[in-house]
N, C-alpha and C positions, 0 to 999 in steps of 0.2 A: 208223274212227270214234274221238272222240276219247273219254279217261276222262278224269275227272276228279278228284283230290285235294285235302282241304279239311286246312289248316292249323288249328288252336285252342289258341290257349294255356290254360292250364286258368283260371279265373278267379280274382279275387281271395282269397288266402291268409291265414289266419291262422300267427302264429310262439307258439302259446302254448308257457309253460315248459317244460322238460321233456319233450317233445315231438320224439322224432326228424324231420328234415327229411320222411322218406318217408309219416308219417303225419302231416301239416300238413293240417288239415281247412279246406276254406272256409268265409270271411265268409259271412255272408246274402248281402251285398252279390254276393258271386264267384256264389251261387246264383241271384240275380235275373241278372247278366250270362249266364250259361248259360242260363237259360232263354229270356231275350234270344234269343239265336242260336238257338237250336229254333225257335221262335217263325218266325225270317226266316227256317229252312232249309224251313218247311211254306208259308210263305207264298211263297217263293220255288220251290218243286217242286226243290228243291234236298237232297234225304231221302236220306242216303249207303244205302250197299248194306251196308257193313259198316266199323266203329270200330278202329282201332286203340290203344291208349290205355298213355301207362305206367301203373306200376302204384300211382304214387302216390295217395294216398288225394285229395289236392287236384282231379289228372286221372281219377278215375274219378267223384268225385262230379258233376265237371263235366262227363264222357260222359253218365252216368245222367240229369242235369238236363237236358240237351240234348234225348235221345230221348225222355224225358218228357214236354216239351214240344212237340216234333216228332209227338208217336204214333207214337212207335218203340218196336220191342221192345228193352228191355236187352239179349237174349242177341246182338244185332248187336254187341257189346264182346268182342275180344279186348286181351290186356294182353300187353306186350311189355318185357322188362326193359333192353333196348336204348336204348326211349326218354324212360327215366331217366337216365342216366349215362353212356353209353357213347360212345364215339370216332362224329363224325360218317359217318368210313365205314361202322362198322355197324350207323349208323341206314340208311345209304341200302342196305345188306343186309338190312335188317330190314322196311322199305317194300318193296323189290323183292319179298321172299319171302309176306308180307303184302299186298299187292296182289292175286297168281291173277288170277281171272276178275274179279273187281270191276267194276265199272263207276265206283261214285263213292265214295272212299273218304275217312273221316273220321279225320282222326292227331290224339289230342289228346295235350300235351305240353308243353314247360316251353323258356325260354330260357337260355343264349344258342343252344343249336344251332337252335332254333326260327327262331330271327330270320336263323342266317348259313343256314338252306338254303332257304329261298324265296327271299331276295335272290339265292345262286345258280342259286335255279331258274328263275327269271321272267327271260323273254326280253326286258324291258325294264326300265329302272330302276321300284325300287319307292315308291311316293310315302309320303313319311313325314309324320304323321298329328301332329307335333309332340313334345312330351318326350322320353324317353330312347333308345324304343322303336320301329320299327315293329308288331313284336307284343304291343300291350301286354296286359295280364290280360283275358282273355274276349275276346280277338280273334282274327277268321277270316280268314282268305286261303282265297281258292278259285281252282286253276284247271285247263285243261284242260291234258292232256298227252296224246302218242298211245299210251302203254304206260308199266307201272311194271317192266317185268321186269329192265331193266341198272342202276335203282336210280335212276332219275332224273337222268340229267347235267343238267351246266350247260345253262341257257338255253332248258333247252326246254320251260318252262312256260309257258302265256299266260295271266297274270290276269287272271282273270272279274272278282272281287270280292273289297274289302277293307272288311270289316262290324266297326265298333265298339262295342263293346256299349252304351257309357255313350250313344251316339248315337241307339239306339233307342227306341222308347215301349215301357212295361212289358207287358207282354200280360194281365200280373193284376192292375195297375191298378184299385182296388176293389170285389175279390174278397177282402179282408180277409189274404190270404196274403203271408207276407213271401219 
């Protein structure tokens, strides 16, 4: 049976002054794109098992926003300091190990390793969505894989879905909430 892995860039970032990179809070804007994506992971029955997320203040806000939106429990968030900074091999050590039993597991996280490991994961070219990016701020890639244990090689992802946040309708849409 297959599991499934959901890609998330954390969403739109502020750079205020003085402000270490690791604690870079999101925009409203990055908050409305998160919540976006919860939004389509409940309407889609697409509700991960469990979060992995770096520890970035940007990436957790945007975990938290997500399952908020989703009706998920936060404590579904573990943080991993791997997929902040670290050499893409040990991110794919870091997924394998974070994976277990999973079924559908949610990575939120930052580029460029974002961007070059779905393109090596997806067993088919990945369609780019136009500017810089294909993962650009608050976007998901979903797909299915038969196992996370040998850390995902090449190609053997099949993308389900590539959900752009700016693309969707607000879910809180005059609800008064920014």
């Amino acid at each position: 049976m297959d599991r499934e892995i959901l890609f998330l860039r954390h969403g739109k970032a502020g750079r205020p002054d003085g402000v270490d990179d690791i604690d870079r809070p999101l925009k409203d804007r990055g908050h409305v794109q998160a919540r976006k994506i919860g939004a389509w992971l409940k309407k889609h029955d697409a509700l991960p098992d469990a979060v992995l997320s770096s520890p970035a203040r940007r990436a957790l806000e945007t975990a938290e926003d997500v399952l908020e939106a989703a009706g998920c429990d936060r404590r579904l968030i573990g943080t991993e300091l791997r997929l902040y900074f670290e050499a893409r091999s040990k991110l794919m050590q870091a997924l394998a190990e974070g994976g277990g039993t999973v079924e559908r597991l949610l990575v939120v996280g930052h580029n460029p390793w974002m961007e070059e490991l779905v393109k090596d994961l997806a067993s088919e070219p990945v369609p780019h969505p136009g500017g810089n990016w294909i993962m650009k701020t608050g976007a998901l890639m979903r797909f299915a894989v038969d196992d996370f244990k040998d850390g995902l090689s090449k190609g053997r992802g099949r993308l389900l879905d590539h959900v752009l946040p700016d693309d969707l309708p607000d879910p809180e849409a005059g609800t008064g909430r920014k």
